[in-house]
C-alpha positions in Angstrom: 150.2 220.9 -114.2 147.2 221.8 -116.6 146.5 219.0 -118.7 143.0 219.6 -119.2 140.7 223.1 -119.3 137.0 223.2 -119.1 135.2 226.8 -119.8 131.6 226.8 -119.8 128.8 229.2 -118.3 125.6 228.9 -115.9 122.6 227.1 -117.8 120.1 226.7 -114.8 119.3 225.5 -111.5 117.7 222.2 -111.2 116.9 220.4 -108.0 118.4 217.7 -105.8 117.7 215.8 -103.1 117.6 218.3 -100.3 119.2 220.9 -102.3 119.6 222.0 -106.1 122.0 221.4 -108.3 124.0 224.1 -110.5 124.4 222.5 -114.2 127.6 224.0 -116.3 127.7 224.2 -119.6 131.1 223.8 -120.6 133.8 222.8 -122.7 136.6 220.2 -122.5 140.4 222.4 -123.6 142.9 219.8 -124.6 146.3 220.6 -125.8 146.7 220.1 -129.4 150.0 218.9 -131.3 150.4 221.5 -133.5 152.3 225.4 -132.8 149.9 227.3 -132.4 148.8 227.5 -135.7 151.9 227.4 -137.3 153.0 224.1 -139.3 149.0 223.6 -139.7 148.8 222.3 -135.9 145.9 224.1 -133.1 147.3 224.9 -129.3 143.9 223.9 -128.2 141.2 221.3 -129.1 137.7 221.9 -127.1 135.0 219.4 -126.7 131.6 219.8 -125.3 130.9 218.7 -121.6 129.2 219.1 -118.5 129.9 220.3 -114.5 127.0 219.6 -111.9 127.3 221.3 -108.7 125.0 218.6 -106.0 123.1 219.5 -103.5 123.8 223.3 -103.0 121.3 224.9 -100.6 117.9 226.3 -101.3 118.0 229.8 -100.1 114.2 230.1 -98.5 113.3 232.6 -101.6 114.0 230.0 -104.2 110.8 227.3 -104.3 111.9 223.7 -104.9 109.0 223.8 -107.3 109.9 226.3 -110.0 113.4 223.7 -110.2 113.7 220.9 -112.9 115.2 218.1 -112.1 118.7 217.0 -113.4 118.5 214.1 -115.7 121.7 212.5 -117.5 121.5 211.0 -120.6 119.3 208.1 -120.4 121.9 206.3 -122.6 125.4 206.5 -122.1 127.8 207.9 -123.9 131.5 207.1 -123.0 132.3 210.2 -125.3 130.1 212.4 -123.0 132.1 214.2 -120.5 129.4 214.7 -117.9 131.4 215.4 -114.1 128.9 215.8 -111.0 130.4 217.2 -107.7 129.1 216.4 -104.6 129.4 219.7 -102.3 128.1 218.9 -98.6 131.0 219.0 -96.6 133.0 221.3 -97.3 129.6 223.4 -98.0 130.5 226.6 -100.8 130.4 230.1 -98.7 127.8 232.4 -100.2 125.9 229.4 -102.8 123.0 231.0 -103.0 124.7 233.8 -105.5 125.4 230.6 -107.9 121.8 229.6 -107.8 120.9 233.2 -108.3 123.2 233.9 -111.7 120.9 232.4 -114.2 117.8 234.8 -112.9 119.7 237.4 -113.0 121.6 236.9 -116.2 125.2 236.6 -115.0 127.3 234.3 -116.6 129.4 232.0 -114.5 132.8 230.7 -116.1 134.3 227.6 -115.4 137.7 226.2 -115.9 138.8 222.9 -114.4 142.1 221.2 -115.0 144.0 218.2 -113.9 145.2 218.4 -110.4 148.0 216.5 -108.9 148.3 216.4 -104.8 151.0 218.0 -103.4 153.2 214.7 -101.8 151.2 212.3 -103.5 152.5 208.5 -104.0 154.4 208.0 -107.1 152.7 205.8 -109.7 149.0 206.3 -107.8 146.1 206.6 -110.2 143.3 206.5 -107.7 141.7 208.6 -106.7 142.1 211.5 -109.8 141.2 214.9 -109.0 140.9 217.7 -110.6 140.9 221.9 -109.7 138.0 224.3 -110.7 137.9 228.2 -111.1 134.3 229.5 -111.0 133.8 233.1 -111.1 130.2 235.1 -111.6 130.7 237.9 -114.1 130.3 241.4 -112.2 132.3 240.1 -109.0 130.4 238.5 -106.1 132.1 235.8 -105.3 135.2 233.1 -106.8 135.8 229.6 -106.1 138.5 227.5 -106.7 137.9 223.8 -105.7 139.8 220.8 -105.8 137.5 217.7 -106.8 138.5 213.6 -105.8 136.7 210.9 -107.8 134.5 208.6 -106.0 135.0 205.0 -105.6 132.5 203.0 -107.6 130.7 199.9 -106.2 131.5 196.5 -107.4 127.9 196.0 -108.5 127.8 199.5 -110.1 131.1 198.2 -112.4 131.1 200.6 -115.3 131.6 198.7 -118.6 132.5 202.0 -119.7 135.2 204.7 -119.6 135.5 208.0 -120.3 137.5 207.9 -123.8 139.6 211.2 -123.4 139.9 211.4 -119.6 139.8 207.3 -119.4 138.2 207.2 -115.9 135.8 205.0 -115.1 131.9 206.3 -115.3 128.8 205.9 -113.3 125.8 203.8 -114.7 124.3 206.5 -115.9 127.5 207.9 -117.4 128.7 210.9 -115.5 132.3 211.0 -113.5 131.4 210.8 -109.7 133.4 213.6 -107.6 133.2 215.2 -104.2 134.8 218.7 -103.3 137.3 217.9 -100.7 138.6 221.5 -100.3 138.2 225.1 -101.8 139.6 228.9 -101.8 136.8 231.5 -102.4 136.9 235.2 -102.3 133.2 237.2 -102.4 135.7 240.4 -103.8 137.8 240.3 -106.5 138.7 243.6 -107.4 138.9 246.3 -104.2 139.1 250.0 -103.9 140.9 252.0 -101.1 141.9 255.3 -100.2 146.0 256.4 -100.3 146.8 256.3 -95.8 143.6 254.2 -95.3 142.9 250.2 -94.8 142.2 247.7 -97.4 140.4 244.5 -96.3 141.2 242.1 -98.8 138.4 238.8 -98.4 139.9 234.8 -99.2 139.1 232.2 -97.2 138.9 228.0 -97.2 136.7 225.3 -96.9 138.3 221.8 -96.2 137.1 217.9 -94.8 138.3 217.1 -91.9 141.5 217.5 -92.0 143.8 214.1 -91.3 146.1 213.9 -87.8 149.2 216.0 -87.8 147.7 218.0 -90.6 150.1 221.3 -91.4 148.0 224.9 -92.7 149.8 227.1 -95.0 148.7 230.9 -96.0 150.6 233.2 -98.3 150.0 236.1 -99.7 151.5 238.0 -102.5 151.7 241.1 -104.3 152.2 241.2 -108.5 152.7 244.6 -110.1 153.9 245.3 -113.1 156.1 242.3 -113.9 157.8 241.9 -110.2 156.3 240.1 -107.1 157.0 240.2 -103.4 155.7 238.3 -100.5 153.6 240.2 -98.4 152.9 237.7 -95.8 153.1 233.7 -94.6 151.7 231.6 -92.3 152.4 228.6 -91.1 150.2 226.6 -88.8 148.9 222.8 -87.3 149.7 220.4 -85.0 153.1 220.8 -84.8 152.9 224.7 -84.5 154.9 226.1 -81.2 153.6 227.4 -78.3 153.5 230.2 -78.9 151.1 229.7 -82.1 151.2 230.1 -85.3 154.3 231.0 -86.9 153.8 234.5 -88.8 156.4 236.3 -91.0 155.1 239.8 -92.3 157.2 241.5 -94.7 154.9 244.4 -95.7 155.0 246.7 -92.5 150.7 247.2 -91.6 149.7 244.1 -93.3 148.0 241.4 -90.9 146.1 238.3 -90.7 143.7 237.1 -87.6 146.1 233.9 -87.0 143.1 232.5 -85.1 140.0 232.9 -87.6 142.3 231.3 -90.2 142.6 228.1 -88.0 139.4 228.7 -86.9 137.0 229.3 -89.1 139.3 229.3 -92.6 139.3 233.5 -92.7 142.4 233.7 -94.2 141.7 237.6 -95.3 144.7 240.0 -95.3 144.2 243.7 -93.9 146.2 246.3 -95.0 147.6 249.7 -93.5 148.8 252.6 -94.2 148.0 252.4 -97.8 150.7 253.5 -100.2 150.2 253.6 -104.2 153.2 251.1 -103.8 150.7 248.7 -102.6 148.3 249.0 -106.1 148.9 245.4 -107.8 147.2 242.1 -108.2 147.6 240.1 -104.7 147.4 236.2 -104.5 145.8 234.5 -101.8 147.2 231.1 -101.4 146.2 228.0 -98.9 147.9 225.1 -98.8 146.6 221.7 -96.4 147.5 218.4 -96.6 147.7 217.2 -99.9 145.9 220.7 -101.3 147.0 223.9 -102.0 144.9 226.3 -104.1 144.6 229.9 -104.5 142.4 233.2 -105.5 143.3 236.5 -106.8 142.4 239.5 -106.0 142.8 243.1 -107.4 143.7 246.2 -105.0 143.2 249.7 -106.5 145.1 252.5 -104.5 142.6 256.0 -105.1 143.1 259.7 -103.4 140.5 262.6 -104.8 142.3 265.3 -106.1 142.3 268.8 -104.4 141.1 271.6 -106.5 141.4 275.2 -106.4 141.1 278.4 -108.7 144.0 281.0 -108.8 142.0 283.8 -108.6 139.1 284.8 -105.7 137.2 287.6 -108.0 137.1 287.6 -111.9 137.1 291.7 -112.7 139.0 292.7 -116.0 141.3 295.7 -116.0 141.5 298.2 -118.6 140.0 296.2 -121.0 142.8 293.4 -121.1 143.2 289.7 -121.7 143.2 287.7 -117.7 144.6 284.0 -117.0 142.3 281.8 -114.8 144.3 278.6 -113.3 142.8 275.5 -112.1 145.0 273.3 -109.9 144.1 269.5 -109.6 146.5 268.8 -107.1 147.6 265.3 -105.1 145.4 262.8 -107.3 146.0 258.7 -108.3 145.6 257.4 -110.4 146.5 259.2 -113.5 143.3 259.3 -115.3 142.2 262.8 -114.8 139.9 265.0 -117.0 139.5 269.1 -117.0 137.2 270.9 -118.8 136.6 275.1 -118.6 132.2 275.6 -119.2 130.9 279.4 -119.4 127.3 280.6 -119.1 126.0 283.9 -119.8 123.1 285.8 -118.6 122.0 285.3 -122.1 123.2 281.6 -122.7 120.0 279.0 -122.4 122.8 275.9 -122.1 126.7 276.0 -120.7 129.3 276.1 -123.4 132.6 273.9 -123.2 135.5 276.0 -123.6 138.1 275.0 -126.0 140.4 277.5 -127.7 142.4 279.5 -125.2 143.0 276.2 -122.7 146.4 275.7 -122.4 147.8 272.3 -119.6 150.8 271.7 -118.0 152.3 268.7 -117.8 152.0 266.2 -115.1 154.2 266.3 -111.7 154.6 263.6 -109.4 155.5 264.0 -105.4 157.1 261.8 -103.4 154.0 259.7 -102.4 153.6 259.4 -106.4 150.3 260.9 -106.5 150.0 263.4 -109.4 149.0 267.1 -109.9 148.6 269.1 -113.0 147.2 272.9 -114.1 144.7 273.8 -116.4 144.7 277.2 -117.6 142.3 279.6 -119.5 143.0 282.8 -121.1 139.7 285.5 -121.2 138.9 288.2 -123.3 136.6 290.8 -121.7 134.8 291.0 -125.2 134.3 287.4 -125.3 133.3 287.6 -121.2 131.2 290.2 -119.9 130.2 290.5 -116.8 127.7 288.3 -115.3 129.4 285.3 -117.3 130.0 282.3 -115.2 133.0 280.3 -115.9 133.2 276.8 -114.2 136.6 274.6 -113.6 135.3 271.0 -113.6 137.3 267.7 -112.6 136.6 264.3 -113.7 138.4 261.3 -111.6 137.9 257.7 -110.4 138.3 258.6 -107.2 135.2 260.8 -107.0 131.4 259.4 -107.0 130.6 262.9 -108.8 132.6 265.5 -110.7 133.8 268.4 -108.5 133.5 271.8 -109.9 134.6 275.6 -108.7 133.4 278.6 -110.3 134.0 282.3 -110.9 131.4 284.5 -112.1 132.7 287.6 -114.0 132.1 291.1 -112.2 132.0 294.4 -113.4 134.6 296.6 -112.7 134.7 299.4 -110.0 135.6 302.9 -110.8 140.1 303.1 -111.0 140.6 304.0 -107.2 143.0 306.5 -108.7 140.7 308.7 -110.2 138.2 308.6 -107.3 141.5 309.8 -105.0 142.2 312.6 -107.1 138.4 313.7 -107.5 138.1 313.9 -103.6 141.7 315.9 -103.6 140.6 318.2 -106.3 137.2 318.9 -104.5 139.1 319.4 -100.9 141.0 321.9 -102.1 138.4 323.6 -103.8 136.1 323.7 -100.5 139.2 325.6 -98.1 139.4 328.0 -101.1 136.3 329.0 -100.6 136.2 329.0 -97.2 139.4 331.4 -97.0 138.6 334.0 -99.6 
């Protein structure tokens, strides 16, 4: 249930207490009472605030001494929403990108919402939590944590509480939190050839988990408005003897049933690629009272094959000749082809236009594509020694691929050169008879 959204990016890194801390800039998204805009109502009020990450680790390359310390306000302000996150155990995979981003000018955005245990005691107020996203722009890595307020001491009372989240605050006027579990992936988006394997990365942090705790995985596949379950996972202290309890529905798809108990790898390999298996899939871990998730894009490529209908470009009697260009067995769709001719006498290539003609697209079984170009050549607008190039541009390839032709000048009608040699034959036993 999302009562509450927070988006913000990276300001800086300041340091801790045996780490640094990661200071958010965000904003606090409540649902308005209007529609939307209609009736003179907004869907969304924001209102500045604040995320500090605590005591990430200092990567050996970042000096303590180029940090500023993090200072709250040195009055509160029960209107500022100021929420600090202790992260020591569970410890966030791969922190030192996050206290990277600001030097190298990647934004981080942040959203953070309400969050209500799974099985939770009716009526229970304490502790809150709440569930972060945090992704760095250009990929990297994604989090997704879960956050329990701390317990305040009696002598640390607040007289003050937050007025739009109405939790209590710390002296110093921040909301006191601890991660207590987290999904991340270091990919979000993946590329893979068509028949190869796809590794797609998720994993979990968690505290020590409580007796007779139960681990959940699932993973899913959206495309295109329909879902399907890929794969699920159930494991813990009352798993069988046998182990884990695995159910694959995708035939090739796998999970290492021990690194996820092990060591929270809960990534999902994939075989035997198809373009059926190009979609958005959804990591999710559920523990205890948790369950959160990542998401995690899987692009399906195969390089087209390209060829030339002709072997030698020679023009005959002076007439017009078709040049093909297959582009055969490509995905995805997005495919460009372009004719260029240089001449002996051309200082820079010229892209062909008039005379191109395309076919339309044809799709095989395995649903990758193939489609023609074709070019129609003059011998006045050719001559020989003219070099005409088929060039293909597609996501598949790091470079475009390109086959060429050069035009050659045409041999002596083997006709002619038959009836030449007759004519002189006969000629020669003349002679030698009279």
């Amino acid at each position: 249930m999302l009562e509450i959204l927070l988006f913000g990016y990276l300001i800086t890194c300041v340091s801790g207490q045996g780490g640094a801390d990661v200071v958010l800039s965000c904003s606090l998204v409540e649902e308005g009472s209007g529609m939307g805009g209609m009736g003179g109502g907004a869907l969304f009020s924001r209102t500045p605030a604040m995320l500090v990450l605590r005591d990430l680790a200092v990567t050996p390359d970042l000096s303590p001494d180029t940090l500023t310390p993090f200072n709250p306000p040195a009055v509160p302000d029960p209107d500022n929403i100021i929420l600090e996150a202790k992260v020591e155990s569970p410890e966030i995979p791969e922190a030192d990108l996050l206290l990277h981003a600001d030097c190298n000018e990647q934004e981080v955005t942040c959203e953070i919402s309400r969050y209500f245990p799974r099985n939770a005691k009716e009526g229970s107020t304490e502790p809150a939590y709440f569930i972060g996203s945090l992704q760095i722009e250009g990929g990297g890595l994604s989090l997704t944590l879960i956050l329990q307020t701390l317990p305040l001491d009696q002598s640390d009372r607040p007289a003050l509480m937050q007025s739009k989240l109405e939790l209590p605050l710390s002296q110093s006027g921040t909301l006191l939190t601890e991660v207590v579990f987290l999904v991340f992936s270091r990919s979000e988006s993946h590329s893979a050839p068509l028949g190869g394997v796809a590794l797609l990365d998720c994993g979990f942090r968690q505290q020590a988990p409580p007796p007779g705790w139960e681990l959940g995985l699932e993973w899913r596949l959206q495309h295109r408005g329909s879902g399907r379950k890929v794969l699920e996972i159930r494991a813990g202290q009352t798993e069988t003897e046998e182990g884990p309890a695995v159910h694959v529905e995708r035939e090739g798809s796998s999970v290492d049933a021990a690194l996820l108990v092990g060591q929270g790898n809960a990534s999902l390999t994939l075989a035997r690629l198809k373009v059926s298996d190009e979609g958005t899939y959804i990591c999710t871990v559920s523990t205890g009272l948790y369950q959160a998730q990542q998401v995690i894009q899987l692009h399906v490529t195969q390089p087209p094959r390209v060829s030339l209908s002709e072997e030698k470009l020679v023009f005959r009697d002076e007439l017009p000749q078709k040049l093909s260009c297959h582009c055969k067995n490509y995905y995805p769709l997005d495919v460009q082809m372009e004719w260029i001719s240089v001449s002996s006498t051309d200082s820079e290539p010229s892209v062909l236009s008039d005379q191109v003609s395309l076919s339309s697209h044809r799709q095989h079984s395995d649903r990758t594509m193939s489609i023609s170009s074709h070019l129609t050549l003059h011998p006045s607008t050719f001559p020989p020694g003219t070099t005409v190039t088929c060039r293909v541009t597609h996501p598949a390839l790091d470079t475009p691929l390109s086959l060429s032709l050069t035009v050659e000048t045409p041999e002596p009608d083997s006709y002619w050169m038959v009836l030449g040699f007759l004519v002189i034959t006969v000629l020669f036993f003349y002679q030698v008879m009279k």
